[in-house]
C-alpha positions in Angstrom: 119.5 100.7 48.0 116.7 98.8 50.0 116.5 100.8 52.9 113.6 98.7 54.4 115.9 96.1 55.5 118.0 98.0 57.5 114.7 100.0 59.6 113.6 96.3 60.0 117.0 95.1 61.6 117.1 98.1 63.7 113.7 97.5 64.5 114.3 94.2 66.0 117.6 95.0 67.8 116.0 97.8 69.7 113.1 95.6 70.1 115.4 92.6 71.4 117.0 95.4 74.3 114.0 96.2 75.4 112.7 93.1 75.9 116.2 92.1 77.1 116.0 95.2 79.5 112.3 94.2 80.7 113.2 90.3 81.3 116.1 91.4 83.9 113.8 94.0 85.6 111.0 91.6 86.3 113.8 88.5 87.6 115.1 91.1 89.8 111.4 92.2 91.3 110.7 88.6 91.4 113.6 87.8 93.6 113.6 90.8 95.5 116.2 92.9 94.3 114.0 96.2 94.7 113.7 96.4 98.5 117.2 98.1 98.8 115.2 101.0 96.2 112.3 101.4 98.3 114.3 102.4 100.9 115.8 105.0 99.3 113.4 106.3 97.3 111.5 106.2 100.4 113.1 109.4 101.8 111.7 111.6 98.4 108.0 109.6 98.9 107.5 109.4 102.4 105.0 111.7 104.1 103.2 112.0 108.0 101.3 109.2 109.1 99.6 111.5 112.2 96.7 111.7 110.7 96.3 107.7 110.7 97.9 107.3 114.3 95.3 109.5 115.0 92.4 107.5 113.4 94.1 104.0 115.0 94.1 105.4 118.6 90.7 107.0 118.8 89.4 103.5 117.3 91.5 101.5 120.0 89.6 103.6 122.6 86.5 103.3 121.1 86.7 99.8 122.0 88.4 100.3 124.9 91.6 98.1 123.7 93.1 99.2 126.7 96.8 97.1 126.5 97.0 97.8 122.7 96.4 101.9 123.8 98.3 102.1 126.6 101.6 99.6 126.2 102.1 99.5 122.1 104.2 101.8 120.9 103.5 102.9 117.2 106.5 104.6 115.2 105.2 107.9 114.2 106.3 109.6 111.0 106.4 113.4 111.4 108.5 114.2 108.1 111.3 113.0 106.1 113.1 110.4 108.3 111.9 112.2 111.5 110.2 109.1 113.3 108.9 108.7 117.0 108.1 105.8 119.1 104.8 106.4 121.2 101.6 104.8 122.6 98.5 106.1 121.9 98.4 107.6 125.5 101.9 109.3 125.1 100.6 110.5 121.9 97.8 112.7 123.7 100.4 114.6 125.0 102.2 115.8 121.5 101.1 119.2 120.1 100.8 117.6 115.9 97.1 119.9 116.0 95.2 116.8 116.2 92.9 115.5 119.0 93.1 111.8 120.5 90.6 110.4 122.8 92.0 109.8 126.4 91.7 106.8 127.8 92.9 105.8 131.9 96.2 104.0 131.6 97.4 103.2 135.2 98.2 99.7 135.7 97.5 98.5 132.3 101.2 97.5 131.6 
């Protein structure tokens, strides 16, 4: 028997679902289909974004943006779907082990 026939056959049907497979994937990225997934994969990715609150808010006061310091809140991610809603000048008052510069907020907002 001429088995060469049949590995080729089976070659080209796994072949054909894999590229069947690959064609669906990419129409569904292309049309959006994969923000539902981020979104839940999110929770096993997601990690604390202090240390880059932290950066944003010394920079703000750097340059002494005091309306974006004072009166924008910023959503704070702690850990897993723990999230927080703060300025930069209610952020000084948290205990995350970090240090943000303090800028004067009375009457900015």
């Amino acid at each position: 028997m001429d088995k060469k026939g049949i590995e080729l056959a089976t070659n080209a049907i796994v072949i054909t679902i894999i590229a069947l497979v690959l064609l669906i994937l990419l129409i569904t990225f292309l049309t959006g289909g994969f923000k539902g997934f981020k979104e839940k994969i999110s929770i096993y990715l997601s990690s604390s974004n202090v240390d880059d609150i932290k950066t944003s808010c010394n920079q703000l006061a750097l340059q002494d943006s005091k309306f974006e310091y004072c009166c924008v809140n910023k959503t704070v991610k702690l850990s897993g779907t723990q999230k927080m809603e703060l300025t930069c000048f209610q952020a000084t008052n948290q205990t995350w082990g970090i240090e943000i510069t303090k800028l004067e907020c009375s009457g900015v907002c």
